[in-house]
C-alpha positions in Angstrom: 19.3 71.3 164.3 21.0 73.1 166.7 20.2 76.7 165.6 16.9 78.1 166.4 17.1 81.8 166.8 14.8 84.0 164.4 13.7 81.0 163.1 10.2 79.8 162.6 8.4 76.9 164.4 4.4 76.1 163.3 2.4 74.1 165.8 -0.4 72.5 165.6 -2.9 72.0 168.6 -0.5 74.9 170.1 -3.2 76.6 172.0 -2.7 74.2 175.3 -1.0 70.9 176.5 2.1 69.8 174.5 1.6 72.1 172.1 1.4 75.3 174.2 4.9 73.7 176.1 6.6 74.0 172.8 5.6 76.8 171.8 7.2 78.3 175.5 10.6 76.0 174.6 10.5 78.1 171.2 9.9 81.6 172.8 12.5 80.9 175.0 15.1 80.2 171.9 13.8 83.4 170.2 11.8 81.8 167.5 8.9 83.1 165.7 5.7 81.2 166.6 2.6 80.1 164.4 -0.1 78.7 166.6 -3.0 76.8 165.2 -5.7 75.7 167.1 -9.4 74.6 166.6 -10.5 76.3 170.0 -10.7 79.9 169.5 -10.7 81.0 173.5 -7.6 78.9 173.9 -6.2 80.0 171.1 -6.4 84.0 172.1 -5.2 83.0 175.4 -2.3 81.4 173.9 -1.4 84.1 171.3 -2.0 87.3 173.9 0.4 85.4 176.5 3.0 85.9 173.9 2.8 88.9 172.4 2.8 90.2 176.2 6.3 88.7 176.0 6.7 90.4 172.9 7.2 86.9 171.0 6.8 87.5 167.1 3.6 85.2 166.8 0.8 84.2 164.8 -2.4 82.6 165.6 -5.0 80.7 163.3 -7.5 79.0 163.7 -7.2 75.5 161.8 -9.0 72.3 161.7 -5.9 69.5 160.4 -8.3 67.5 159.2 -9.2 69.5 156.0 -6.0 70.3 153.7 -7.3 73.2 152.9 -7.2 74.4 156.2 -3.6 73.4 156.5 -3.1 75.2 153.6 -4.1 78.4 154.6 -2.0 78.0 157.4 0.9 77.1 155.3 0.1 80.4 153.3 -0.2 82.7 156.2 3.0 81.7 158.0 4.9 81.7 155.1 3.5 85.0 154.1 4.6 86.3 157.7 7.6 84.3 158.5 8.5 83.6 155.0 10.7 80.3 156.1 9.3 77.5 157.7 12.2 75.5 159.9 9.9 73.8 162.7 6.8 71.8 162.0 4.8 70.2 165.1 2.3 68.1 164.0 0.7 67.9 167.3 -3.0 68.4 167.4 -4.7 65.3 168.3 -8.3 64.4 169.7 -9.4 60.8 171.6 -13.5 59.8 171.2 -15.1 59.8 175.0 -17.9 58.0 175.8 -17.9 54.1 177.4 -16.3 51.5 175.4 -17.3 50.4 172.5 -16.1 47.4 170.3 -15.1 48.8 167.1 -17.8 46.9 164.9 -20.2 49.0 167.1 -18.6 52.3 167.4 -20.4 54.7 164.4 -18.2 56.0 161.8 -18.5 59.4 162.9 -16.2 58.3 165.8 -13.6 56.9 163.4 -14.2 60.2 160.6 -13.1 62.1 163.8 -10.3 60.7 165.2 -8.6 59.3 162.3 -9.1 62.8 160.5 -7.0 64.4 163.2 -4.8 62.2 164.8 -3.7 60.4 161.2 -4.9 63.0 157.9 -4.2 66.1 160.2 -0.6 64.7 160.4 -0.5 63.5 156.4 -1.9 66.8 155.6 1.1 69.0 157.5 3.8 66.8 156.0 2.4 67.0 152.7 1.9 71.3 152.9 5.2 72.3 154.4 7.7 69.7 154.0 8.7 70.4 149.9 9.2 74.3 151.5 10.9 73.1 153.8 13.4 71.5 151.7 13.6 73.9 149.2 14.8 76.8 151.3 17.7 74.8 152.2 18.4 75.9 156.1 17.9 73.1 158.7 15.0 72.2 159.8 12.8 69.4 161.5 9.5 68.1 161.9 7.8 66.1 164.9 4.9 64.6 164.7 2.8 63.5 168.4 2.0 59.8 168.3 0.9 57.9 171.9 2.2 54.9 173.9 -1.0 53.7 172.6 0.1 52.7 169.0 1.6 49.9 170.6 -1.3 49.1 173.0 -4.1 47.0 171.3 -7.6 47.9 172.4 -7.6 51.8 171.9 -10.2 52.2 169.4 -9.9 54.9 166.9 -7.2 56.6 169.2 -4.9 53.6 169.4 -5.4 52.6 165.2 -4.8 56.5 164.3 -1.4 57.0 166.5 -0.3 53.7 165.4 -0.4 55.6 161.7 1.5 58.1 162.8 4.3 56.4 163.9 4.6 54.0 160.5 3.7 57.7 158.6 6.6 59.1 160.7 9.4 56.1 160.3 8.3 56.7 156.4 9.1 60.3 156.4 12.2 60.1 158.3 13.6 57.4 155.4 12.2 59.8 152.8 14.1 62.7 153.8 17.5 61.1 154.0 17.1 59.5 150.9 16.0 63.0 149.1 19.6 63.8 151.5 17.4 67.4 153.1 18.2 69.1 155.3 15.2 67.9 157.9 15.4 65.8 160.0 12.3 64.3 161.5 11.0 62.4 165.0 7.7 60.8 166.3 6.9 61.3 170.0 5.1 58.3 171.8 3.8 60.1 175.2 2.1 57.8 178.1 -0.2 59.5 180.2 0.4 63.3 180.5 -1.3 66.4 182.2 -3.1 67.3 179.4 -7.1 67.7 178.2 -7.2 65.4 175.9 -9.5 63.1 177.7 -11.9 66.2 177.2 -11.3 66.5 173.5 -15.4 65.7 172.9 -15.5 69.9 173.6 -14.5 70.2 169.9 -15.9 67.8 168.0 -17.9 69.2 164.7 -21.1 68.7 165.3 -21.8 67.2 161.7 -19.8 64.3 163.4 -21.7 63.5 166.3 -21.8 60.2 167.6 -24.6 58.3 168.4 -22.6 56.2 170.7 -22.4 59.2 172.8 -24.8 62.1 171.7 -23.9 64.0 175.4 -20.5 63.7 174.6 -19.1 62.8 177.6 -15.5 62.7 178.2 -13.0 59.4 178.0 -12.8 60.1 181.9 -9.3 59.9 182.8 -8.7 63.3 184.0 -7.5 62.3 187.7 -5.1 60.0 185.7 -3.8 62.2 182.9 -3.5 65.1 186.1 -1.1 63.1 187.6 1.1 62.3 184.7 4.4 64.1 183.6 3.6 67.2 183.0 3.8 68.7 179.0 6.8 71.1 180.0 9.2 68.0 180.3 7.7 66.5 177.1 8.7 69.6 175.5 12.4 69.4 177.0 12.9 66.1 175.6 11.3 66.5 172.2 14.1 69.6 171.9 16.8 67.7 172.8 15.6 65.1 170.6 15.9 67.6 168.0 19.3 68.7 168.7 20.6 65.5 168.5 19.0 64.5 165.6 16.8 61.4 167.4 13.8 60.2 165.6 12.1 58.1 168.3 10.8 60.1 171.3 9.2 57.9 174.3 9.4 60.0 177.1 7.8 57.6 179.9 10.5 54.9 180.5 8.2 53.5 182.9 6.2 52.5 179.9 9.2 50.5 177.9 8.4 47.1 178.9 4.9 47.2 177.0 7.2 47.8 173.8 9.0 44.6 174.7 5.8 42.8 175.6 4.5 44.2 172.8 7.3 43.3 170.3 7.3 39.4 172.1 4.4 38.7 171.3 4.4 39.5 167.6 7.7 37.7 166.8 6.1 34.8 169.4 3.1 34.7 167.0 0.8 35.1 169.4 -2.1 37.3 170.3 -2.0 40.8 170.7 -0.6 41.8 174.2 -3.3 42.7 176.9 -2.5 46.2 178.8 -3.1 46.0 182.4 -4.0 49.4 183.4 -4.1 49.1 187.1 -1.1 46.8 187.1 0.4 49.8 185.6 -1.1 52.5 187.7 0.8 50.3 190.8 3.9 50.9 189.2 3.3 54.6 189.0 2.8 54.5 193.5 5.9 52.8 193.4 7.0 56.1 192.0 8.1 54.8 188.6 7.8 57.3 185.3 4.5 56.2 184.2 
């Protein structure tokens, strides 16, 4: 997809982070903008910084997790826009708290997490792709995965992006054997300047956890704050889109835990062990980590 003007791009968790970044990369190619958000202060923030630009956008305030939510959102952008060509998948949350082995963590934790991260993607793809196909222009769709599909020992976080990327792969096959017009690509971030590691701020509170009923952060702010900031994300995830690339890692300093990763598995061995502060080293050596 090369084309982008007076089209339409929906995003999801567009209110801040990655999702807010694209939404800029689209105002800047003079695209209409749907925004949908859980957080409703973010959200007006987001939607008011736009229409000061006088950007043709559209905020709602979604939960992914429930289709009918997604549906509504499907029906009001298409009721404003009319076509759909960009679909973000973005929104995502991680459980805080200390950690917890997953026989112990309580399924309110897993309800949470996998209902974003995983069922919010399912339930975007399943809403807007058939339009998507059916109006015939270009289009694509990107859904947000993490480095940490391919990092055991992520909990609910680590299971749910892994999802995404097999939902993703699935998709992308899908679409060229239906021979549409969409393309599609899966974005694998490491550690970005974002506030996700503060996602316990919108957690329903019909799912609290009892693992961590303050609900404390995952407490890697200093980390995440000093990770590649969601404006280059965005840069790559468009060029990834103009040239048609389905795989997005934007952190090479990350690649050699896909290696280790893939080793091990055609080895037949355990599941690879992440060394964070091994890796934090590499990042004062000034690699892209």
């Amino acid at each position: 997809m090369k084309e982008f003007a007076d089209k339409t791009a929906v995003i999801t968790g567009g209110a801040s982070g990655i999702g807010f970044a694209l939404a800029q990369l689209c105002s800047k190619r003079k695209m209409n903008i749907v925004l949908a958000d859980i957080e409703e202060g973010a959200l007006a923030s987001a939607v008011q910084h736009f229409e000061d630009r006088q950007v043709n956008v559209l905020g709602l305030k979604t939960d992914v997790s429930r289709k009918k939510s997604i549906e509504a959102l499907f029906d009001q952008a298409k009721s404003r826009f009319e076509k759909i060509h960009l679909l973000f998948n973005n929104a995502g949350v991680v459980n805080g708290g200390s950690p917890t082995p997953i026989w112990n963590l309580p399924r309110e934790d897993w309800d949470w997490v996998m209902g974003v991260n995983l069922l919010g993607v399912l339930n975007g793809v399943q809403t807007f792709t058939s339009h998507m196909i059916e109006h015939g222009e270009e289009g694509h769709i990107v859904n947000t995965s993490s480095i940490a599909a391919f990092i055991p020992g992520a909990g609910p976080y680590g299971v749910s992006k892994s999802g995404v990327v097999m939902l993703s792969e699935t998709l992308a096959l899908d679409l060229k054997k239906a021979q549409a017009k969409i393309g599609a690509s899966v974005i694998c971030p490491g550690w970005t300047n974002t506030k996700i590691s503060d996602s316990e701020r919108n957690r329903p509170k019909e799912l609290k956890s009892a693992s961590n009923p303050e609900g404390l952060g995952l407490g890697m702010n200093s980390i995440l704050e000093a990770g590649k900031s969601p404006e280059k994300l965005a840069e790559q995830v468009f060029e990834s889109i103009e040239n048609d690339r389905f795989y997005i890692f934007p952190h090479q300093g990350w690649d050699y835990l896909l290696t280790e990763h893939t080793e091990a598995m055609l080895r037949r061995e355990g599941p690879h062990i992440f060394n964070s502060s091994a890796h934090l080293a590499k990042r004062a050596e000034g690699k892209d980590v």
